[in-house]
N, C-alpha and C positions, 0 to 999 in steps of 0.2 A: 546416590543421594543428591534429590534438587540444591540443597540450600547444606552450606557447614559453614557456619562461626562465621555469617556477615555478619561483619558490624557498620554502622553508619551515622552517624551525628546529621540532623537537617538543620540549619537556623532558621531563623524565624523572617519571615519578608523577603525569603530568598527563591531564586530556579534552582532547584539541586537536579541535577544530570546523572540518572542512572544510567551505563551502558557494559556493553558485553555480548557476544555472539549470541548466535540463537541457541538453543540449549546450557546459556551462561547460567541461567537460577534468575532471570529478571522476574517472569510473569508468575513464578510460585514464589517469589518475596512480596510481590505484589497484594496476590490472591489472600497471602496472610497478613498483609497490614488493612483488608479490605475486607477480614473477615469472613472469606471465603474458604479458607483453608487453614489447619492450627498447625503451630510448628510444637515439634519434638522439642525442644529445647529452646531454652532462651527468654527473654524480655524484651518488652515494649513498651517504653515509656511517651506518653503525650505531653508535654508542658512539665516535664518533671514527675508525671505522676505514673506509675506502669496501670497500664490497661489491658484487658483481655478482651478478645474479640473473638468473638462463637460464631458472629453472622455479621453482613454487609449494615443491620441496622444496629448492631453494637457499633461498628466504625462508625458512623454516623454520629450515632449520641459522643461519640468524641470527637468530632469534628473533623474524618477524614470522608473525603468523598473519592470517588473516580471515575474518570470516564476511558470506557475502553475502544479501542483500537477499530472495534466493528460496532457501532452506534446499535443503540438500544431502542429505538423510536417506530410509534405507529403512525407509518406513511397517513393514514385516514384519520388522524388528530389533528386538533390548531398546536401550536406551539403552547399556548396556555393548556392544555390539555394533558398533553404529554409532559409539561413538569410538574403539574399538579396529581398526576399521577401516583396514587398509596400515599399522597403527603396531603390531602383531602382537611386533614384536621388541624394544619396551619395557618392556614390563610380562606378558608371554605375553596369553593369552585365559582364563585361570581368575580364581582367589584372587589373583592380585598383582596382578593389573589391576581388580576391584573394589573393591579396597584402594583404591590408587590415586584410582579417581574417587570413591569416598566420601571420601577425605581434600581433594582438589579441592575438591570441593562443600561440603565445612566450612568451608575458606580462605577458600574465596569469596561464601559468602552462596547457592549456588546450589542449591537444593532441589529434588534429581532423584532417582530411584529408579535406581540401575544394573540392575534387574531387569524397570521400565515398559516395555512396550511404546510403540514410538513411535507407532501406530498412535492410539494412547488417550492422548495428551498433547494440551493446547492450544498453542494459536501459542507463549505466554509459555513454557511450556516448554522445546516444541521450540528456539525459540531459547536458552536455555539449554544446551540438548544442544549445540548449534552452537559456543556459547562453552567449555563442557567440550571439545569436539573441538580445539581449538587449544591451548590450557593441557596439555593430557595431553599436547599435541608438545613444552612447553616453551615457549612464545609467552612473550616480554616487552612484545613491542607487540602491540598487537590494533588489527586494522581495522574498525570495523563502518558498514556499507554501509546508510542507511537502517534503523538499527535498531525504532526505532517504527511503521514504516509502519504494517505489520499488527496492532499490539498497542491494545488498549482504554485509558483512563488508568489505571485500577489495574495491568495489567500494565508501561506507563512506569513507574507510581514504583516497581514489582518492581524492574524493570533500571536504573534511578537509584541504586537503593539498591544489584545488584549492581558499578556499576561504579564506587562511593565503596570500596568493600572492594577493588578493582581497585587504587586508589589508595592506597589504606592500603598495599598489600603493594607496592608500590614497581612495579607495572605502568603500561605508557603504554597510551591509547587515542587511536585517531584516529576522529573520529566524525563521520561524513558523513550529514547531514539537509536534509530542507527546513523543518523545522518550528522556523523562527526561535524563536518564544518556549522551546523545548525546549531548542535551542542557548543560550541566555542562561542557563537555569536550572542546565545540565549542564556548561557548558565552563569551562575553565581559560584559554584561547588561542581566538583566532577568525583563521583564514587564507581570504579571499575569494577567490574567481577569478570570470573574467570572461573569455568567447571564448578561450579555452586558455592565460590570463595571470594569474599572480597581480599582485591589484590594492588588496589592504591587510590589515594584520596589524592583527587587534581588539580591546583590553581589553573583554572580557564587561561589565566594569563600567563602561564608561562609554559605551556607545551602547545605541542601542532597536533593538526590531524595524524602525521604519519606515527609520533611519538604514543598518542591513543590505542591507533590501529594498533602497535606493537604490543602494546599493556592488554587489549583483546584478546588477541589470535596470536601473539608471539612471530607476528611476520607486517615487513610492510604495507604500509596502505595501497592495495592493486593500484591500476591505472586501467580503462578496459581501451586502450591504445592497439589498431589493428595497424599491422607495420606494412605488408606486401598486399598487393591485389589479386582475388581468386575471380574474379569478374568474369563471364564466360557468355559468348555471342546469344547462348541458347534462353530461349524466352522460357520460364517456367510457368511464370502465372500474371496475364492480362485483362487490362479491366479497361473497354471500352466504352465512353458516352456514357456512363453508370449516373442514371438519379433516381431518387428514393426520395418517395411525398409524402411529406410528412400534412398534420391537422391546418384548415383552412386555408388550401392550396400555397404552404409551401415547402419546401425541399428540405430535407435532410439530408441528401447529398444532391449534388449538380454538376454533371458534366466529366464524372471525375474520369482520366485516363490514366493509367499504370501499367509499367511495366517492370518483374519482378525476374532477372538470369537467374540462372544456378550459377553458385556461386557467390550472389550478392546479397549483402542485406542493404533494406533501404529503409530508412527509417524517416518513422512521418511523425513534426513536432506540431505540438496545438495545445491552447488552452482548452483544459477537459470539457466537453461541453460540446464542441464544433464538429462532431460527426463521424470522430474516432470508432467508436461504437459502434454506428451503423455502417462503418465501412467493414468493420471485421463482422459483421453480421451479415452483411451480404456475401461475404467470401465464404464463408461456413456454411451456407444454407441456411441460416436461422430467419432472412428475410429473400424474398424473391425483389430484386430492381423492379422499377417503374417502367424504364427504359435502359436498354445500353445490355453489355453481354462480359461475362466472363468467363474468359480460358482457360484451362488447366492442361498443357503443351499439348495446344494446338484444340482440344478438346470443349465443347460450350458447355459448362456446369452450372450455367445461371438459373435453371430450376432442378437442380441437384437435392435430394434431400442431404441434412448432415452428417446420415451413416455413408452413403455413396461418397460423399465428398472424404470423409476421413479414410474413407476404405482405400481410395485413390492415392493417397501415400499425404496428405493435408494435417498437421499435428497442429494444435492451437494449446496456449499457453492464458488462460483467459485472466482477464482483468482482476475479477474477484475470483479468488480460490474458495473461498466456500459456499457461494451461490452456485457457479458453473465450473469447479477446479473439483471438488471432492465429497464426498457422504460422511458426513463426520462422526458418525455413529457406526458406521463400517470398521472392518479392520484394515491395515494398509492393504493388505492382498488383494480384499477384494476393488480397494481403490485401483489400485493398478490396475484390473481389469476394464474398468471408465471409461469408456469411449472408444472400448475396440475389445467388445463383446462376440465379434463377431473372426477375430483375426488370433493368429498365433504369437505367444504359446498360452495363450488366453482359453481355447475352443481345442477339441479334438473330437472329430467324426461328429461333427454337428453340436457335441455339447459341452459345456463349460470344465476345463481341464483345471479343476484345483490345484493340482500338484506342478502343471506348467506353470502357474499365474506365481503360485509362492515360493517355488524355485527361483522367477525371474524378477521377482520381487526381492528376493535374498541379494539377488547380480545388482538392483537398484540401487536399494540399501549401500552395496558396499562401493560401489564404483559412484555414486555421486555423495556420498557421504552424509546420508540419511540419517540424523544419531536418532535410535530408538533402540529401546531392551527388547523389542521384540515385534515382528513383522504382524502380529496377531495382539497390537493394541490399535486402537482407534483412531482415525486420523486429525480426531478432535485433540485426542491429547499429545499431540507434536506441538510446539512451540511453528511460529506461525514460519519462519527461516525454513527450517526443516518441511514441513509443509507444501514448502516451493519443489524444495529440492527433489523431492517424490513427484510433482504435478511435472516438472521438465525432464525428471528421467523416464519417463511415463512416453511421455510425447516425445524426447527425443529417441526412442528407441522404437518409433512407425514412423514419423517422419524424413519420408524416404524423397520427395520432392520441394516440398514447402512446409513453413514452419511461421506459423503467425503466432507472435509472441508481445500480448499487449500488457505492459508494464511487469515484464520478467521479475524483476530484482526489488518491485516494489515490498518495503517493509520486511527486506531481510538485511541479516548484518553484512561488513565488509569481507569476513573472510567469503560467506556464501555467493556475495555479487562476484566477487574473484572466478568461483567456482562457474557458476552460469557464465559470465564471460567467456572463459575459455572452455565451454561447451560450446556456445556459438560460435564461436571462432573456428573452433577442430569441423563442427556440422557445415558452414560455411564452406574454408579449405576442401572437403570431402563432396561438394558438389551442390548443398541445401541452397536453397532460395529462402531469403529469411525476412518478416515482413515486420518491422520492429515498432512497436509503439510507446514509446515514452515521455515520460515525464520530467526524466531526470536528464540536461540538456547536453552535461559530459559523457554523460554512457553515448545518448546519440552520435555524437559530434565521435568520441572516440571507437566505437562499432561500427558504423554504417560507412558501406561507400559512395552512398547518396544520399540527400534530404531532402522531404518533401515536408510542406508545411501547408497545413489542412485550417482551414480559417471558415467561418459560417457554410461549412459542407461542401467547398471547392481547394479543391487544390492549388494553393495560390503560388508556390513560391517553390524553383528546385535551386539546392544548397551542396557547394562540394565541402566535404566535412574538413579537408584541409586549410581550407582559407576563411571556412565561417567563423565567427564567434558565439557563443550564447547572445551578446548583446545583440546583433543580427537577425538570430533568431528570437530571439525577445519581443523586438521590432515587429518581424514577418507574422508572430503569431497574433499581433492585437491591431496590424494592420495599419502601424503607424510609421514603416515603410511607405506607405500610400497603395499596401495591396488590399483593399477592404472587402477585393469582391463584389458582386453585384445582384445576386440573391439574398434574399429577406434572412430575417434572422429565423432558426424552425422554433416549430413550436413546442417540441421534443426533441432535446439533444439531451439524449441518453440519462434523461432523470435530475439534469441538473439546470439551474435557472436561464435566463437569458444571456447571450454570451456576455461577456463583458469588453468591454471597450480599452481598459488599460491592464498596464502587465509590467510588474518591476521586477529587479532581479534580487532573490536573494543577496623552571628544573622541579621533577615528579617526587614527590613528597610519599613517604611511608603513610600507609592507611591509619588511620588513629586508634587508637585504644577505646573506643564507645565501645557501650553492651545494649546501646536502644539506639529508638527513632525517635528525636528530639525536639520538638518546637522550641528551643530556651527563649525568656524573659529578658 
């Protein structure tokens, strides 16, 4: 069963904090106060009154909006366009509806151009748009679904800061995270679940992260803290003089040189934007360099397709799981099969071995701790944790040299970061070369045993993880160290706007007796 006998009270002008592992009952409580899905049992009251919600525009006519986790927006719309979007009969599609979201966006702290293309916005943006889309219908409660996943820390304290104006103007938010210390800083109310139960209601102020994690998962907050060094002389995988030209002559990478042992992970920190992207793109084959060459021990793979490259022992862990991680209309089996169509226990005697693949799909499942009723549902309907945990057991079961792994752990809970941690860790120990891209500056700082820090498409800055700080790395990444580099800014860094220039850093009470979801008066 998703969901038993949560109960939860929201007040009114408040952040209420939902959290809970991945398979907790988050996104099917969700789905039903959004009118996306009916629950079995129980009520929902809005402002006192109970409501029934059949569809996303019943929540609406009550005043709940939400945005979820994977934006809903057409790249080839203005920003006015895309919120004006099926809402056509509020405000027209001219002058009254610009109006409109220009006065929105003053209310609320949200600086968007109703005339931007969406195409040419960053994540921070975009989410934005995502939150103007809901407000233009009228939303008093907003949902937001993982809102920081995707966002850098200057972009968090952007959305901290719009969602205290949220509260000024008498709006509710429900804000569902994994990123406990975020949840402390942001919320007003903390409501726990646990296997489809709510299991305690939290003063922000008087518990920690580790006390959360505990009310989670029933175990400490990890730490992804690597204690001894596997570091080994052998080069796995080298990137010489590598640059990649991007629109009207200039770079999206430049100059860049690496080098990756068995044995080490090296992880490379950057504001998202700066070339992250096209560096794991040219490692994969997905682009050919301009100039420069890369190795795979001792081997030149620089116009490698990316079946040769994977076949060559190369596993990738990509950025977004459901653009380039999964088929989500698929069943897991045939996900697993992803990217290595051509190798064992996938293939036998040239053709696709069903019974290998869901066999080793079963070994998946149970050794990385996949929770699903059955290896033959969809990969759509995994909650987005579990999700992961299939995409890296996938890859860590061919990744037999190297292992490029851009934002592992993003957007799943603490117990599953736990998990992926000390999968790279044991891969690591066993000999991998691991190429780490994150966001999150403790995973780096506590994984890698070096740091690289990637700044407008060069590598600007190498970090030993023992004696860095985040603040350090803070610094190096926005080049207020004094490493700014000396290539143009590109014109395409991986779909997100111009880089940017600055960079800041980010006793448990019984659950209550509520039977609804409450805005009170």
């Amino acid at each position: 069963m998703a969901n038993k006998d949560i109960s939860f009270a929201v007040r009114r002008g408040t952040v209420h904090a939902l959290v809970g592992e991945n398979g907790a009952g988050k996104s099917t409580l969700m789905k039903i106060l959004y009118g996306v899905q009916r629950q079995d049992e129980g009520t929902i009251k809005v402002n006192g009154s109970e409501v029934t919600l059949h569809s996303p525009s019943d929540a609406i006519d009550a005043g709940i909006g939400m945005v979820f986790q994977h934006f809903m927006l057409a790249d080839n719309l203005t920003v006015l366009e895309n919120v004006v979007l099926g809402a056509e009969k509020l405000h027209g599609i001219g002058g009254g509806a610009r109006a409109e979201i220009r006065r929105i966006a003053e209310d609320f702290g949200l600086d968007v151009d109703p005339d931007d293309l969406v195409a040419d916005l960053g994540v921070g943006d975009r989410q934005r748009v995502e939150i103007l889309k809901v407000l233009y219908r009228g939303a008093k409660i907003l949902i937001l679904d993982e809102p920081t996943a995707v966002l850098v820390p200057q972009e968090v304290d952007e959305l901290f800061d719009n969602l205290r104006e949220l509260k000024a103007e008498g709006l509710t938010v429900i804000f569902i995270s994994h990123k406990l210390d975020e949840v402390l800083s942001v919320a007003d109310d903390i409501t726990v679940i646990r296997r489809g139960t709510t299991v305690a209601s939290v003063d922000p102020s008087e518990v920690n992260a580790r006390q959360l994690a505990e009310l989670m998962v029933g175990s400490q907050l990890p730490t992804p803290e690597t204690s001894e060094s596997t570091v080994t002389d052998r080069v796995v995988l080298s990137m010489r003089d590598i640059t990649l030209a991007g629109g009207e002559g200039r770079d999206l990478l430049h100059d860049i040189d690496l080098d990756i042992h068995a044995g080490e992970i090296v992880g490379v920190a950057g504001v998202e934007g700066n070339g992250q992207a096209e560096l794991v793109e040219v490692i994969m084959g997905m682009r050919e360099p301009t100039a420069g060459t890369v190795h795979l021990e001792g081997t030149d793979i620089s116009d490698w397709e990316v079946r040769e490259i994977r076949e060559a022992g190369v596993g990738y862990i990509p950025e977004d799981r459901h653009r380039h991680g999964l088929l989500l209309e698929a069943p897991l089996w045939e996900n697993r099969i992803l990217g290595h169509q051509t190798e064992r226990p996938n293939v036998k005697g040239g053709l696709i071995d069903a019974r290998g693949a869901k066999s080793d799909t079963e070994r998946i499942v149970r050794e990385y701790d996949v929770r699903t009723p059955s290896i033959f549902v969809t990969a759509g309907s995994l909650s987005g944790g579990n999700q992961q945990k299939l995409i890296v057991g996938r890859e860590m079961s061919h990744a037999s040299k190297v292992l490029v792994a851009s934002h592992p752990t993003r957007g799943v809970d603490v117990g599953a970061q736990s998990a992926i941690w000390d999968l790279m860790r044991q891969a690591r120990h066993e000999g991998l070369g691991v190429l780490l891209i994150s966001a999150d500056l403790e995973e780096l700082i506590g994984l890698s045993d070096t740091i690289r820090v990637i700044l407008r498409g060069r590598l600007t800055g190498t970090f030993d993880p023992d004696t860095v700080t985040s603040q350090d790395l803070g610094a190096a990444m926005t080049g207020a160290d004094g490493s700014h580099g000396d290539a143009p800014a590109p014109a395409d860094a991986g779909g997100d706007a111009a880089y940017p220039d600055s960079l800041t850093g980010p006793a448990l009470a019984p659950s209550p007796a509520a039977d609804d979801i409450e805005d009170p008066r």
